[in-house]
Short mmCIF file of the C-alpha atoms (twelve columns), coordinates in Angstrom:
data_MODEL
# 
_entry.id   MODEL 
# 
loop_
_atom_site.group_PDB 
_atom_site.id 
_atom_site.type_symbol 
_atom_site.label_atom_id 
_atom_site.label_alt_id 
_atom_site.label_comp_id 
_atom_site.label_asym_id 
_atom_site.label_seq_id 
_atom_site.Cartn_x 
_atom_site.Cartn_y 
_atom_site.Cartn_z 
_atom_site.pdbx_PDB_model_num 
ATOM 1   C CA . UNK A 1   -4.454  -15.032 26.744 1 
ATOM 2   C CA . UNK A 2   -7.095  -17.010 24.455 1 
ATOM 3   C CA . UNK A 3   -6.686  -17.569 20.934 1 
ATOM 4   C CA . UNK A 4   -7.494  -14.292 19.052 1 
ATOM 5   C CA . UNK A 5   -11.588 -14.714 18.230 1 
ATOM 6   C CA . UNK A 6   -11.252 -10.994 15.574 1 
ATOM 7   C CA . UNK A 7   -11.457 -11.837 12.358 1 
ATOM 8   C CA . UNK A 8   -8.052  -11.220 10.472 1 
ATOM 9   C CA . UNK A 9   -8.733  -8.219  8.215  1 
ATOM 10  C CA . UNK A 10  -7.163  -8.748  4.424  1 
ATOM 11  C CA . UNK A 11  -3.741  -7.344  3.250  1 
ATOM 12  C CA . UNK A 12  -2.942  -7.036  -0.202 1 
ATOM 13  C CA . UNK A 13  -0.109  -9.475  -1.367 1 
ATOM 14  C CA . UNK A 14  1.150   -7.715  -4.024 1 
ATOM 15  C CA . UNK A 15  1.345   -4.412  -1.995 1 
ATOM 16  C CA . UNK A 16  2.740   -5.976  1.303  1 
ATOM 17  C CA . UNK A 17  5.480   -7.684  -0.502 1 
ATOM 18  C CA . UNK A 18  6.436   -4.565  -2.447 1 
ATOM 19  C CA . UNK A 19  6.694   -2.450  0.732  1 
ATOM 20  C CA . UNK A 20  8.863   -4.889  2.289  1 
ATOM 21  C CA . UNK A 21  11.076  -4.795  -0.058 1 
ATOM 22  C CA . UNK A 22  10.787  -0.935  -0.227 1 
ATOM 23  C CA . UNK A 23  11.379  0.076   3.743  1 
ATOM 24  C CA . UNK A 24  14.441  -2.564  3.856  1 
ATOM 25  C CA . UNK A 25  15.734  -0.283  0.776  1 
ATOM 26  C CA . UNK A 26  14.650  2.858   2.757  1 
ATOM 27  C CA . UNK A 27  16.985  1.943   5.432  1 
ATOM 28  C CA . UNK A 28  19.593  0.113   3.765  1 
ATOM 29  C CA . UNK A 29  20.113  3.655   1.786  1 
ATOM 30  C CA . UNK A 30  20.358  4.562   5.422  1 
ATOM 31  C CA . UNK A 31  22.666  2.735   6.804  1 
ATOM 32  C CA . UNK A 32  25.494  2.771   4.163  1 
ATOM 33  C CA . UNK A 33  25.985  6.661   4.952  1 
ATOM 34  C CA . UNK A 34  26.253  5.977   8.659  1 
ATOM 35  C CA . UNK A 35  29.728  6.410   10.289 1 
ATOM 36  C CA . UNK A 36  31.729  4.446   12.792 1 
ATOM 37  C CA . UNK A 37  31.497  6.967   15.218 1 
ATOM 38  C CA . UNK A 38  26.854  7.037   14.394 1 
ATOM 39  C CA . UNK A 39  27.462  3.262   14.228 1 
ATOM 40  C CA . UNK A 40  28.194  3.226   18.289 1 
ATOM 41  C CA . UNK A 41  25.110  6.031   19.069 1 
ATOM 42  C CA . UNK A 42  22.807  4.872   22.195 1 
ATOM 43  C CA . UNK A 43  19.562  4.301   20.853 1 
ATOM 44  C CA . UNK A 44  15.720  3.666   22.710 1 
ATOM 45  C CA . UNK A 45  16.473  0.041   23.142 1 
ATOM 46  C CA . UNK A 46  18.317  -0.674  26.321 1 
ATOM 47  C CA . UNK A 47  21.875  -1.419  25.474 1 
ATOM 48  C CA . UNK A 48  21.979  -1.720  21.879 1 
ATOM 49  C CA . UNK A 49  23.908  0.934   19.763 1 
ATOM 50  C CA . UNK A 50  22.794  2.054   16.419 1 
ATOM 51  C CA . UNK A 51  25.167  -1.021  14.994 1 
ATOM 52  C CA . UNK A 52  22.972  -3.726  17.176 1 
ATOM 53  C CA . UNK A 53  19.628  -1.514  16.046 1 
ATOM 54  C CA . UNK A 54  21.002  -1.839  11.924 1 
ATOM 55  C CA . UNK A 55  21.969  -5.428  12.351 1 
ATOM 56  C CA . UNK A 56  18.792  -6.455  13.772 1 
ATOM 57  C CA . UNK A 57  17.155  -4.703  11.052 1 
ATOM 58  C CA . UNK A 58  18.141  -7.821  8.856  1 
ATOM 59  C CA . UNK A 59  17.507  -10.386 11.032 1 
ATOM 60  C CA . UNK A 60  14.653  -9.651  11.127 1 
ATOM 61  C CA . UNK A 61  13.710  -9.747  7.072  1 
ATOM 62  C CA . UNK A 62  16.591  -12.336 6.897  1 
ATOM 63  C CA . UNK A 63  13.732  -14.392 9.040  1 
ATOM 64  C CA . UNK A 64  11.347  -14.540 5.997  1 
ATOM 65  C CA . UNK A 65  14.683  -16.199 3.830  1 
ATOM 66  C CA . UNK A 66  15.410  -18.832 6.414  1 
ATOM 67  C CA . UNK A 67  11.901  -19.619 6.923  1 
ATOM 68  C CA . UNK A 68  11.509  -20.120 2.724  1 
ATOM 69  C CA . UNK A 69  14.640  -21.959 2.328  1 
ATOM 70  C CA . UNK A 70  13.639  -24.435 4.915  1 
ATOM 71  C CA . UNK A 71  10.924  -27.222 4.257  1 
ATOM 72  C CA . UNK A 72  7.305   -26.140 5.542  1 
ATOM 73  C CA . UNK A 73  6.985   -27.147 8.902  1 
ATOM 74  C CA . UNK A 74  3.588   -29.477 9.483  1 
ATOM 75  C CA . UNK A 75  1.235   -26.940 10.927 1 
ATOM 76  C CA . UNK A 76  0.215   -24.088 11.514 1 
ATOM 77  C CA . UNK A 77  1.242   -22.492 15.138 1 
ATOM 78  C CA . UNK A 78  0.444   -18.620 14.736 1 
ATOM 79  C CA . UNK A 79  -2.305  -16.560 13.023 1 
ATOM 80  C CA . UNK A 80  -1.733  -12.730 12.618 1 
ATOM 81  C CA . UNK A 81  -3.163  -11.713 15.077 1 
ATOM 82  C CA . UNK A 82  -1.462  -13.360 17.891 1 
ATOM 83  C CA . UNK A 83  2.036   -12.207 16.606 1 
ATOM 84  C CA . UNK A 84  2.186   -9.111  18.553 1 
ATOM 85  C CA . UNK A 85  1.077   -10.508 21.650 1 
ATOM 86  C CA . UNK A 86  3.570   -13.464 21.027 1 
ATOM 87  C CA . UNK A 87  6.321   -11.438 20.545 1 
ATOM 88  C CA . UNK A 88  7.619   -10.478 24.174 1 
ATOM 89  C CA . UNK A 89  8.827   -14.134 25.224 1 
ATOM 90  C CA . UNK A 90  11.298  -14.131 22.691 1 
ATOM 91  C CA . UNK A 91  12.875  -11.033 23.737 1 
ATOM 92  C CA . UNK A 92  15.907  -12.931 25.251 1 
ATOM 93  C CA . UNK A 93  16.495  -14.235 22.414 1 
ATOM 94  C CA . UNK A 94  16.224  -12.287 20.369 1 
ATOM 95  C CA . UNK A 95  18.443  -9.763  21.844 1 
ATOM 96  C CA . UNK A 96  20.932  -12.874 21.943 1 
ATOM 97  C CA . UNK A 97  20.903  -13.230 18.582 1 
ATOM 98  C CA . UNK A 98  20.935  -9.765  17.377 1 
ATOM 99  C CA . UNK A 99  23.900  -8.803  19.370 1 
ATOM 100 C CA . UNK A 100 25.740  -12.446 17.460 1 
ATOM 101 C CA . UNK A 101 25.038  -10.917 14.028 1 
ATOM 102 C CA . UNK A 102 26.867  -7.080  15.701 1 
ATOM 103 C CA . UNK A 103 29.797  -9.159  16.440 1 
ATOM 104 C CA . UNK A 104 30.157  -11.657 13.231 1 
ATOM 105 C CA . UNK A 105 28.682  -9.815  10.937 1 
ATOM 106 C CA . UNK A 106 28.344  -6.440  11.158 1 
ATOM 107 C CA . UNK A 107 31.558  -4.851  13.347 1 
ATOM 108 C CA . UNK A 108 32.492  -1.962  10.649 1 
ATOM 109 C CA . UNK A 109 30.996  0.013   8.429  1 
ATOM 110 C CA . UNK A 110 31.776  -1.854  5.039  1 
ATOM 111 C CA . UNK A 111 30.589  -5.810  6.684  1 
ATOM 112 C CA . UNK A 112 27.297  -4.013  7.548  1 
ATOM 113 C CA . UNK A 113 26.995  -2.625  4.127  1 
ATOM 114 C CA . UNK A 114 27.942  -5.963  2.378  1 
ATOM 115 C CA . UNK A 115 25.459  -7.809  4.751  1 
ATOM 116 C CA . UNK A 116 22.871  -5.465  4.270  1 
ATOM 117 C CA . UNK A 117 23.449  -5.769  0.198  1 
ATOM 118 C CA . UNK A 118 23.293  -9.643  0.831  1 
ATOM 119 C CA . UNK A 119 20.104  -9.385  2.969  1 
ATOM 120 C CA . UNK A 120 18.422  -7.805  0.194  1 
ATOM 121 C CA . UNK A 121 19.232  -10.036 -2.685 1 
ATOM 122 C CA . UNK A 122 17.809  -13.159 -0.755 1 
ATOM 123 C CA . UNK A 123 15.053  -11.632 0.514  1 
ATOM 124 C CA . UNK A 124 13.560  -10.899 -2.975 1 
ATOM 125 C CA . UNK A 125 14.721  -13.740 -4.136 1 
ATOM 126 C CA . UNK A 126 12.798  -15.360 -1.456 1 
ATOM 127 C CA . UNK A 127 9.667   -13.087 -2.112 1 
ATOM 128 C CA . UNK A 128 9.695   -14.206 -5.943 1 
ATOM 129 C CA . UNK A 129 9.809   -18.416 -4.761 1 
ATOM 130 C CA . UNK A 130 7.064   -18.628 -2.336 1 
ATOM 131 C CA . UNK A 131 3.411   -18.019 -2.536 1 
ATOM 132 C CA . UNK A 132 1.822   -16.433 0.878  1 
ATOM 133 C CA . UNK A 133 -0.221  -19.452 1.628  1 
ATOM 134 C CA . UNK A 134 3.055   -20.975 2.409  1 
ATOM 135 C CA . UNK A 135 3.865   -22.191 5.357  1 
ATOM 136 C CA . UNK A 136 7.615   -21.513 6.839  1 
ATOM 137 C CA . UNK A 137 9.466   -22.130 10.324 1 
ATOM 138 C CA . UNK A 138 10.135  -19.168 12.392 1 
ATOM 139 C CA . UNK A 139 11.260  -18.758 15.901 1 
ATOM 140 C CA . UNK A 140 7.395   -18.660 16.216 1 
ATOM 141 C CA . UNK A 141 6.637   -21.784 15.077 1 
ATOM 142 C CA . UNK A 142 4.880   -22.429 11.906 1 
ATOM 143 C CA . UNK A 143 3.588   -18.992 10.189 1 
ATOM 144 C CA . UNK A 144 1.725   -18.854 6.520  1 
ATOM 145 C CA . UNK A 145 4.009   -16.545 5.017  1 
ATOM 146 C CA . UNK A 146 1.524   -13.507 4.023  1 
ATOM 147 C CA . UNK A 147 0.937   -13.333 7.723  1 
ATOM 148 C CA . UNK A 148 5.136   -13.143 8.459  1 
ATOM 149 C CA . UNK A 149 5.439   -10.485 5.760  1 
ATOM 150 C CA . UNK A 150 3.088   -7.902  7.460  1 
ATOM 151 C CA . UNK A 151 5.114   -8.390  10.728 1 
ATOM 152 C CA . UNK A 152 7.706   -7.937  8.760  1 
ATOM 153 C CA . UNK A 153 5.990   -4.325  8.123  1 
ATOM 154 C CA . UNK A 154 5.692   -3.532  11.654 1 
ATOM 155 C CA . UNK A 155 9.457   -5.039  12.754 1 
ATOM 156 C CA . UNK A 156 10.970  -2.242  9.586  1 
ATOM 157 C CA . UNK A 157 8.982   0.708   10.363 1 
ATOM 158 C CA . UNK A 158 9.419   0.269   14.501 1 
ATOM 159 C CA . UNK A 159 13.114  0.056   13.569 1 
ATOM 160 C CA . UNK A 160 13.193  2.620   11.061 1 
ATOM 161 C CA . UNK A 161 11.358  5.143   13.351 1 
ATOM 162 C CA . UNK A 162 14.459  3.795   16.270 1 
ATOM 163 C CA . UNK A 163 17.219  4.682   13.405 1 
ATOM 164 C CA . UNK A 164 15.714  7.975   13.084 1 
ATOM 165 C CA . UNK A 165 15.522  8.995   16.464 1 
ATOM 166 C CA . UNK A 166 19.095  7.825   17.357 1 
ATOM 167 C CA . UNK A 167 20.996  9.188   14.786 1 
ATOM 168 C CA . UNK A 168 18.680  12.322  13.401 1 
ATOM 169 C CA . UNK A 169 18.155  11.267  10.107 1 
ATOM 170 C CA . UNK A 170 15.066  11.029  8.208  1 
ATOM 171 C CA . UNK A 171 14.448  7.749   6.908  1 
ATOM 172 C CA . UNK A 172 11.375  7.222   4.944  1 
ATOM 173 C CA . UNK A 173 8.294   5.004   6.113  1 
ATOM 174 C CA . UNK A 174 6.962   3.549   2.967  1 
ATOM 175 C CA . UNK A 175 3.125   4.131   2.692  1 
ATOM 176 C CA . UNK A 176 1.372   0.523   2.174  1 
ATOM 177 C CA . UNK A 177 4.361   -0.400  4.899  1 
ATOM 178 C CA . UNK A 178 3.488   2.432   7.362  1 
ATOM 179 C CA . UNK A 179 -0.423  1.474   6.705  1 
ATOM 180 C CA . UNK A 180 -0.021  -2.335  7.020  1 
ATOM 181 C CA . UNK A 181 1.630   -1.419  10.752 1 
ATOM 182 C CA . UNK A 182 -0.608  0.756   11.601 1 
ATOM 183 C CA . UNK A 183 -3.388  -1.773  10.836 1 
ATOM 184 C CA . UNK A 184 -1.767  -5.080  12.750 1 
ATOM 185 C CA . UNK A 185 -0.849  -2.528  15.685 1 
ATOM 186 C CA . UNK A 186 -4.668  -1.558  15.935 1 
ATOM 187 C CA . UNK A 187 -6.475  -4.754  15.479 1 
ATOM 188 C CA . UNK A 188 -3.680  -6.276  18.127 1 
ATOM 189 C CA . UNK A 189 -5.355  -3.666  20.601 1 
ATOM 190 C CA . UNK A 190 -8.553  -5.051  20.000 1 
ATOM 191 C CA . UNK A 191 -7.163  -8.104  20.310 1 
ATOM 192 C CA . UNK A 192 -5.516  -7.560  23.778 1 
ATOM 193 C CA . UNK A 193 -8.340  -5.327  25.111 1 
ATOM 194 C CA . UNK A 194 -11.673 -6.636  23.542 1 
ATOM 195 C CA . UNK A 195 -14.968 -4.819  23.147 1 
ATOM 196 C CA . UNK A 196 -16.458 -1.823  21.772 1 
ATOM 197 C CA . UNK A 197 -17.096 1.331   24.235 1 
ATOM 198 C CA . UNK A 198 -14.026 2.824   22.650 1 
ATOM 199 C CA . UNK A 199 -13.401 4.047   19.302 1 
ATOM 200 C CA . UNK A 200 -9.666  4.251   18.699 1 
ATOM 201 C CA . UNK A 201 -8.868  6.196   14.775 1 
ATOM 202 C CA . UNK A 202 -5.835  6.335   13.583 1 
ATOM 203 C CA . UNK A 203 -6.392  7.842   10.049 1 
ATOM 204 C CA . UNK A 204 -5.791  7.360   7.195  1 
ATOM 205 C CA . UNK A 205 -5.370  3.869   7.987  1 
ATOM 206 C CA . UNK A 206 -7.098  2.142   11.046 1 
ATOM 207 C CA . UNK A 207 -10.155 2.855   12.865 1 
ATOM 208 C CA . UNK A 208 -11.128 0.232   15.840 1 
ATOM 209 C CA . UNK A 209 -13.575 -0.921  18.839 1 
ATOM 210 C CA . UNK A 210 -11.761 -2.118  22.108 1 
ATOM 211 C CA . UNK A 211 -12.313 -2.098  25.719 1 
ATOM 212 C CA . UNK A 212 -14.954 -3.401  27.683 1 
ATOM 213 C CA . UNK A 213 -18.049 -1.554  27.911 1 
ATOM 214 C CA . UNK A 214 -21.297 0.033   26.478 1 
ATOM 215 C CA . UNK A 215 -20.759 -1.153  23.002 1 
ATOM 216 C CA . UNK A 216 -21.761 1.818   20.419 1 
ATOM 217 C CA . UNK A 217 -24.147 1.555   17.746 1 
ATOM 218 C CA . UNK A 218 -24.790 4.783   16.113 1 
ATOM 219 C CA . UNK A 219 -24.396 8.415   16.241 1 
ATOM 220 C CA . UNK A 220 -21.025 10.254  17.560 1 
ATOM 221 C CA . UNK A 221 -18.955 7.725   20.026 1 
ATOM 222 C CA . UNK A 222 -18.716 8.800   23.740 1 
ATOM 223 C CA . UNK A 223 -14.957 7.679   23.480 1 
ATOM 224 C CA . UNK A 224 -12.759 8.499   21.314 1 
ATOM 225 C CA . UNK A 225 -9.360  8.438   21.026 1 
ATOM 226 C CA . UNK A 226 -7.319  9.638   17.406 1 
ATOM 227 C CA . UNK A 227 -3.705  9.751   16.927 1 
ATOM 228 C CA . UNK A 228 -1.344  10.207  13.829 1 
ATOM 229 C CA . UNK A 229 0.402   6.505   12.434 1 
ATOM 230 C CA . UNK A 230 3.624   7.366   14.128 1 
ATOM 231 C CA . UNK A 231 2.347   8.015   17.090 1 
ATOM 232 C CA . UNK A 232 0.293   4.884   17.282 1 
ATOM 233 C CA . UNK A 233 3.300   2.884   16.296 1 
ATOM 234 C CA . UNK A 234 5.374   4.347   19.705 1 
ATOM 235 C CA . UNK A 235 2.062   4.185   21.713 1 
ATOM 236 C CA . UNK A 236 1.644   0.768   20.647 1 
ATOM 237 C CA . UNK A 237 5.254   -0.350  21.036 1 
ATOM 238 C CA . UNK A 238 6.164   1.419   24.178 1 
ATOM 239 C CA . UNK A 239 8.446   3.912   22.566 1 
ATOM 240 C CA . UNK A 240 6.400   6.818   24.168 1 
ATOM 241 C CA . UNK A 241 3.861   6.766   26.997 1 
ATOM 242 C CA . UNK A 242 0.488   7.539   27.018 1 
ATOM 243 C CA . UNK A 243 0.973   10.454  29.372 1 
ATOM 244 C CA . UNK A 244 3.784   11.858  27.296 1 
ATOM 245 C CA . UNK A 245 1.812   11.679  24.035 1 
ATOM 246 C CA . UNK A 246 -1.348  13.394  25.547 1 
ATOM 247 C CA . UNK A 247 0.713   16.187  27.207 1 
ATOM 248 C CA . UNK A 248 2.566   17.214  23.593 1 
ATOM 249 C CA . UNK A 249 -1.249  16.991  22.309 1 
ATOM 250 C CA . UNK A 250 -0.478  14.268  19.883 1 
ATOM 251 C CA . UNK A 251 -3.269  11.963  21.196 1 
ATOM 252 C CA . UNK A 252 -6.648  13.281  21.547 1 
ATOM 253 C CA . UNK A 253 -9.080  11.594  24.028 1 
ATOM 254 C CA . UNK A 254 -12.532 12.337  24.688 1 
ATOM 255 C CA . UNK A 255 -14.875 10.311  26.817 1 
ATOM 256 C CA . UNK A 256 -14.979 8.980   30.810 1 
ATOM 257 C CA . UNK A 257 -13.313 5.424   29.024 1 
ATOM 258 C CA . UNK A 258 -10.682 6.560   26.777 1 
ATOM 259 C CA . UNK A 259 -7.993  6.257   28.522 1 
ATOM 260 C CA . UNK A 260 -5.605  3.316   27.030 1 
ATOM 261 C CA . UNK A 261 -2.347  3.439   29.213 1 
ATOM 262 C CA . UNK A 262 -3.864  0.183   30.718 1 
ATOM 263 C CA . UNK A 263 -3.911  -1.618  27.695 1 
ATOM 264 C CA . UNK A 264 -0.397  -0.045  26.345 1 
ATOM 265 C CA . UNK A 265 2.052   -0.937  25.258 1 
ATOM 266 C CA . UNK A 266 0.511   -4.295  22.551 1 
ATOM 267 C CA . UNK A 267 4.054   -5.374  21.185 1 
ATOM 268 C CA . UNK A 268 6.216   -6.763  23.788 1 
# 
């Protein structure tokens, strides 16, 4: 895949930071009321339980106080845009490490709730020492750190939607969180399948062109596809098929080209 040619689209720093900060509280709230016996629930992701689901959860923020504790690596190795598209090569280990934390870190109830109380200290400690044009070492390579925090955005509300569907709560999806998702999920799309004979709206938050084609100009598109912000986020992260979401009507598709199972699932 070639270097991402879309333009970036701007995120608020202020408003990014703060809903970090709020949808690791969302499910830290959620967690501490979880029992050992919810604690070992299956969940959507292959072989991890709810514990290996809740202790990834920090990893993945505790990514963002690593990467700001260490010194700035030299350069620059990923833009926003190529995150989600990056993201599937380190599955390995990824899973390798999550599963380290389960073990160490996280085997009962009250070392998940003292990590998780932990996590969130540094973390906004880390948020209040760095400025976003900063750049920090992840498992990436070098990231500016306003582009890490809105994958930070779509890591929590992926995982928060997981945590919900494995153990029935309902864990909130912060709005500028939900919305910043939404966003990176949609322009990835574009990203992975460019052009502009499909109009893909996911209101209130993300409206793009994608897939090769007669490029629209004006008037009604001829294809169309709309979905709600959750369901984008499962379309877009293989949680739920295409197939599936059109038959229980929560896609809408209109037009001999919008059809996106080819292009779906963007996050690896």
């Amino acid at each position: 895949m070639p270097p991402a040619k879309k333009r970036p689209r701007a995120y608020d720093s202020a408003k990014t930071r703060a809903a970090v900060l709020a949808q690791f509280d969302h499910v830290h709230r959620a967690v501490r009321t979880l029992t050992p016996g919810q604690l070992a629930l299956p969940t959507r992701l292959g072989a991890w339980t709810v514990r290996e689901l809740a202790a990834h959860v920090t990893m993945a923020v505790r990514s963002v106080v690593r990467g700001v504790a260490a010194p700035a690596p030299a350069t620059r190795d990923l833009t926003l845009l190529e995150w989600p598209l990056a993201t599937r090569r380190f599955a390995g280990d990824v899973d390798h490490d999550t599963r380290e934390i389960a073990e160490a870190a996280a085997d009962t109830p009250a070392a998940l709730a003292a990590l998780y109380e932990e996590t969130g200290r540094q973390l906004a400690d880390a948020l209040a020492a760095a400025p976003d044009e900063r750049l920090i070492t992840t498992r990436f390579g070098g990231v500016r750190l306003g582009d890490f925090l809105v994958t930070r955005t779509v890591e929590l509300i992926v995982h928060t939607d997981d945590l919900s569907a494995a153990t029935g709560l309902t864990v909130p999806n912060d709005r500028q969180a939900l919305a910043a998702c939404t966003r990176l999920l949609a322009d990835a799309l574009a990203v992975k399948a460019p052009g502009g004979s499909v109009e893909v709206r996911v209101p209130p938050y993300a409206v793009v062109q994608c897939v090769e084609g007669p490029r629209h100009t004006r008037g009604t598109p001829p294809n169309v596809v709309e979905t709600d912000p959750l369901t984008w986020v499962r379309l877009a992260t293989g949680r739920t098929t295409w197939a599936d979401a059109l038959a229980a009507a929560q896609v809408h598709a209109s037009g001999e080209r919008a059809d996106l199972s080819a292009h779906l699932p963007v996050l690896g």
